[in-house]
C-alpha positions in Angstrom: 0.1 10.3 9.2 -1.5 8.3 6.4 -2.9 5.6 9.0 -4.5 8.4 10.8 -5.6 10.2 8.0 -7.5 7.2 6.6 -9.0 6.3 10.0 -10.8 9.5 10.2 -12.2 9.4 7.1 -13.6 6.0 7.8 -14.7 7.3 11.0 -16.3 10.1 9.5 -17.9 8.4 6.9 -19.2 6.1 9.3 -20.6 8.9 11.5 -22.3 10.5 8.1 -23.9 7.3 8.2 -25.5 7.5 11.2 -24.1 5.0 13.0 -22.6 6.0 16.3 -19.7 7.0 18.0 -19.4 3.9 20.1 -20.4 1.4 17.1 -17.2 2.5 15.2 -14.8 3.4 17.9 -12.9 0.2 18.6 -12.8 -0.7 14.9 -11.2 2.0 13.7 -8.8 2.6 16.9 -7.7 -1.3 16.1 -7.2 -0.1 12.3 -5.0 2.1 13.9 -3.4 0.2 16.1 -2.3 -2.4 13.3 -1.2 0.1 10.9 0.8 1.6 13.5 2.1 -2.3 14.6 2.8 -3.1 10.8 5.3 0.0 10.2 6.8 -0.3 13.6 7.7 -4.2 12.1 9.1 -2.5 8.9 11.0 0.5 10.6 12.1 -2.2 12.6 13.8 -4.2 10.1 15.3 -1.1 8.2 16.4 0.3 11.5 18.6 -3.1 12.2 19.6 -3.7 8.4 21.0 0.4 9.1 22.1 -0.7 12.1 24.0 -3.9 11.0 25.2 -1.7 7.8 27.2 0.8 9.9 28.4 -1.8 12.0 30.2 -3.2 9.3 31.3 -0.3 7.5 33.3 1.0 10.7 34.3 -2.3 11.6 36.5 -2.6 8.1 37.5 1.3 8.4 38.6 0.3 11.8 40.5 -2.6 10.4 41.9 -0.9 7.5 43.3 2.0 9.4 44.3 0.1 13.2 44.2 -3.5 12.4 42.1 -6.1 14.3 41.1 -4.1 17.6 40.1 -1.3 15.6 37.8 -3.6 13.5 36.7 -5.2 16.9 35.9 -1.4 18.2 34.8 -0.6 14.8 31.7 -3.1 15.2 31.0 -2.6 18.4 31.2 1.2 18.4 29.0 0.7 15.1 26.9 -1.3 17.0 26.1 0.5 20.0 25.8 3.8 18.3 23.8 2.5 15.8 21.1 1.0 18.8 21.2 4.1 20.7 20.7 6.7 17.8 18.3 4.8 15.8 16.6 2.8 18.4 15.9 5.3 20.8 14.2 7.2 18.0 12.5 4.4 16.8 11.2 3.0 20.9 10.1 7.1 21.6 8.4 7.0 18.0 6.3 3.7 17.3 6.2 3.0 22.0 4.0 6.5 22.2 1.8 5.5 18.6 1.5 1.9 19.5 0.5 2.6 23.8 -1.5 5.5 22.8 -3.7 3.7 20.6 -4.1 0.7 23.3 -5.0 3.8 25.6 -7.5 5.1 23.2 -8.8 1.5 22.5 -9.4 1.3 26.4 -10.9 4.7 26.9 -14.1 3.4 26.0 -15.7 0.8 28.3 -19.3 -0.8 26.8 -21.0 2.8 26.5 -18.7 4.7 28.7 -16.0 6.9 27.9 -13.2 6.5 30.2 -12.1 10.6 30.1 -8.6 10.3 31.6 -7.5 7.2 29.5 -8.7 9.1 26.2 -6.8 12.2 26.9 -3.9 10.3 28.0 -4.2 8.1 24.6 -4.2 11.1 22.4 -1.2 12.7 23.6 0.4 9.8 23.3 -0.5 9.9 19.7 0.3 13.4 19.8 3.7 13.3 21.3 4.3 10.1 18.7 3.3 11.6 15.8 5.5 14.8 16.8 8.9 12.5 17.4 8.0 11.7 14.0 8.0 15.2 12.7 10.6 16.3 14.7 13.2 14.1 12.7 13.6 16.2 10.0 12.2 13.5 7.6 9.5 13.9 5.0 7.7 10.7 6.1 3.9 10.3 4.6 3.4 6.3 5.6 2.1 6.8 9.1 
C-alpha cells in the first residue's frame, strides 16, 4: 500500500506541475512495478525461511514421537503444507500486483490509452491489493 501510496503522490505532484498524463505514466507504473518486484523477492525469502522452519520443526516432532518415518512424513508434510498455504497466498498476492502493473504499463501505447488493458490492469491491482488485506495482517510495506 505504501508503493502505491507514494506513486500517486508522485504522479500527482507531477500532474500539479503541468506535465501530462502520458509524460509520467510509464515512469511511475515502472516505480510500481519494481516496488512491487522487490517485496515479492523479500516475501519470497521469508515465505521459504517459514517454509523450511516448519519443515523442520515437524520433521523432529515426527521423529521424537514415531521415529524415522514420522521425521520423513514430518518434513515432507511440513513441506508441502508449508508451499501450499504460504505459497498460494503469496503466487495470488504479488502474480495479481506484479501482472497488473505490466497491464497498466501496457495500457498506454505512444499517446493512446489502451481502455481494456487499463481496466483489466487495475483490477488486478485491486484484487492484489485485497488478497493482501484479506489475510488478516496489518501490512503497511506495499
Amino acid at each position: 500500500m505504501v508503493g502505491l501510496v507514494l506513486t500517486l503522490l508522485w504522479s500527482a505532484w507531477q500532474y500539479y506541475h503541468g506535465v501530462p498524463i502520458e509524460g509520467f505514466w510509464l515512469s511511475a507504473v515502472n516505480f510500481l512495478f519494481w516496488w512491487y518486484v522487490a517485496w515479492a523477492i523479500l516475501m519470497g525469502l521469508i515465505y521459504l525461511v517459514l517454509t523450511i522452519l516448519m519443515s523442520l520443526g515437524l520433521g523432529a516432532s515426527g521423529f521424537e514421537n514415531f521415529g524415522p518415518l514420522g521425521g520423513a512424513l514430518g518434513l515432507i508434510g511440513g513441506g508441502c503444507a508449508g508451499i501450499f498455504m504460504l505459497g498460494l497466498s503469496f503466487l495470488l498476492h504479488y502474480g495479481c500486483l506484479i501482472f497488473g502493473t505490466v497491464m497498466l504499463r501496457e495500457a498506454l501505447v505512444g499517446n493512446t490509452w489502451n481502455i481494456g488493458t487499463l481496466v483489466f490492469g487495475l483490477i488486478l491491482v485491486a484484487v492484489g491489493l485485497f488478497f493482501s488485506r484479506s489475510s488478516g495482517s496489518k501490512k503497511t510495506s506495499e
